[in-house]
C-alpha positions as CSV (number, residue, x, y, z in Angstrom):
1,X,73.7,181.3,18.5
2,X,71.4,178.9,20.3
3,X,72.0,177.9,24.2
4,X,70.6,174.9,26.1
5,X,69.6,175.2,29.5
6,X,68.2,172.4,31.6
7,X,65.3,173.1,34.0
8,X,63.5,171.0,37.1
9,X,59.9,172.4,37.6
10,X,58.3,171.8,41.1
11,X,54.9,172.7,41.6
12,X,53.9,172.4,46.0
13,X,52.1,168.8,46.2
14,X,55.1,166.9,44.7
15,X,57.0,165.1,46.9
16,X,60.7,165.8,47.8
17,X,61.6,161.8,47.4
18,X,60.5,161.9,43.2
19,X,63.4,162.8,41.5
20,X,61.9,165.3,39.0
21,X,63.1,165.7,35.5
22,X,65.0,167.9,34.1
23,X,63.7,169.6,30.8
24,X,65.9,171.1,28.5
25,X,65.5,174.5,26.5
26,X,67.1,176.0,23.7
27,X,67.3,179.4,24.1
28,X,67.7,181.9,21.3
29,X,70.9,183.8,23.5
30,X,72.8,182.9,26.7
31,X,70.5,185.5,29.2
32,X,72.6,187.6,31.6
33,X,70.3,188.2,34.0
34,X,66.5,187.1,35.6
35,X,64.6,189.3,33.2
36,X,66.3,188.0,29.9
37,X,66.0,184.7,30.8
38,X,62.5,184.7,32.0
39,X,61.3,186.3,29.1
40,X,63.5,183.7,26.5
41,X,61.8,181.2,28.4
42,X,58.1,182.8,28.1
43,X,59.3,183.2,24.1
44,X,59.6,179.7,24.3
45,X,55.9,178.9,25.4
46,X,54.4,181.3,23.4
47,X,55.9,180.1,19.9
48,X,55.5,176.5,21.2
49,X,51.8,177.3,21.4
50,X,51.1,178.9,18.6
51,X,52.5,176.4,16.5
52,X,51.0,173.5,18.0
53,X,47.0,175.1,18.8
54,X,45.9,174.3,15.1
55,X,47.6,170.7,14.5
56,X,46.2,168.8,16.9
57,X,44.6,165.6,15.7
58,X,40.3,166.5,16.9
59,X,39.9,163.0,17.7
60,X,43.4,163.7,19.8
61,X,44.9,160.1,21.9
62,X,47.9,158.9,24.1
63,X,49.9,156.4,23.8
64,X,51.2,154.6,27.6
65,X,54.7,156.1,26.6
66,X,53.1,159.7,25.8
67,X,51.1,159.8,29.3
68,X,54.1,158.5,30.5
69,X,56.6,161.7,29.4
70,X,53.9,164.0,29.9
71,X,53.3,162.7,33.8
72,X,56.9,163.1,33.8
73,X,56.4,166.8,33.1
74,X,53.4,167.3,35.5
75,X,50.0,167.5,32.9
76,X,48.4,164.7,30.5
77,X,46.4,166.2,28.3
78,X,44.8,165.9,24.7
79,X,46.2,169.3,23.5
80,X,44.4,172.3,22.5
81,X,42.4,173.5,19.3
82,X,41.8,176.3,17.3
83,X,41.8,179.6,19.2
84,X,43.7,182.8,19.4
85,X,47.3,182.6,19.2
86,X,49.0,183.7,22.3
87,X,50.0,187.1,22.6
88,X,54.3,187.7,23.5
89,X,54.0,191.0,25.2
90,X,51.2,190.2,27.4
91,X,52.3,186.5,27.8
92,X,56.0,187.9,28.9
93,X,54.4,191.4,31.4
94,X,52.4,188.5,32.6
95,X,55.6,186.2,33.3
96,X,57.6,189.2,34.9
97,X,54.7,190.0,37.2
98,X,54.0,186.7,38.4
99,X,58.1,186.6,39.5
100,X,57.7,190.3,41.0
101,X,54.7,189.5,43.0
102,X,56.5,185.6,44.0
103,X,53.9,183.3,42.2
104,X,57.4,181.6,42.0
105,X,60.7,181.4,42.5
106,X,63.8,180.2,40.9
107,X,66.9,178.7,41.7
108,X,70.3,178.4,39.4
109,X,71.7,175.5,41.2
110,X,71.2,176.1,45.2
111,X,71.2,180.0,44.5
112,X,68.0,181.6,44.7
113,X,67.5,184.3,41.9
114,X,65.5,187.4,43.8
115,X,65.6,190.4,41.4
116,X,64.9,190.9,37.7
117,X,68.1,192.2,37.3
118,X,70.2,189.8,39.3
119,X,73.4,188.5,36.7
120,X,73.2,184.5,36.1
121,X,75.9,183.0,38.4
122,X,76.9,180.9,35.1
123,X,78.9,177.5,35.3
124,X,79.2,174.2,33.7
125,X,76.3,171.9,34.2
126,X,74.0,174.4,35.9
127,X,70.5,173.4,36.7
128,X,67.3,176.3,37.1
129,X,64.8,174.9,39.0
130,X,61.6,177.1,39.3
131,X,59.0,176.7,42.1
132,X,55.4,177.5,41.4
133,X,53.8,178.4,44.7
134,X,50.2,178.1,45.6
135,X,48.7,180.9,47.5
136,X,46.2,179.9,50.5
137,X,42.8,181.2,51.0
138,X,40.4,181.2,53.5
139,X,39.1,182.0,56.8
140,X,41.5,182.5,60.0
């Protein structure tokens, strides 16, 4: 049985005053918890990927209104070509690290979501919002 879920991606950079937009995902399942709903969401990516890599146009170009929705989304680009297809099990360890070590962080609503196994606080008309955050480098 397929599930929507609506998501607000915020990368550090963006600023607080632009609404951004909320994406929506159909999910195989409803997840219970972190874990199952990182890695339905990594699922996701993956096939979306690998189904896309080898039918991009080579002589690829935007319309105004396709920069436009993919601004909207945070990257313009022509697409890839060709290459390997993207590997699940690596592409979900990788997914479930990056949380673990706090690459990002998500929200369901204003709740912050801290462990793998935490149960999704479901309700009607929830919104995840997941924040990817850049790590600084440098001197002191």
């Amino acid at each position: 049985m397929a599930f929507t879920i609506n998501v607000r991606m915020k990368k550090p950079g963006i600023r607080k005053s632009r609404e951004l937009p909320l994406v929506p995902f159909v999910l195989e399942k409803k997840p219970e918890n972190v874990r199952e709903l990182l890695v339905e969401l990594t699922t996701l990516g993956v096939k979306d990927y690998n189904e896309r890599k080898d039918t991009e146009n080579l002589l690829a170009f935007l319309t105004q209104d396709e920069i436009a929705e993919q601004a909207k989304r945070g990257k313009v680009s022509f697409g890839s070509h060709g290459g390997k297809d993207a590997d699940l099990e690596k592409a979900a360890a990788n997914t479930i690290q990056c949380f673990e070590d706090g690459i990002y962080r998500v929200f369901a609503d204003e709740e912050e979501l801290t462990n793998l196994e935490d149960k999704i606080p479901w309700k009607e008309g929830m919104i995840f919002t997941f924040i990817r955050l850049t790590m600084l480098s440098g001197r002191i």
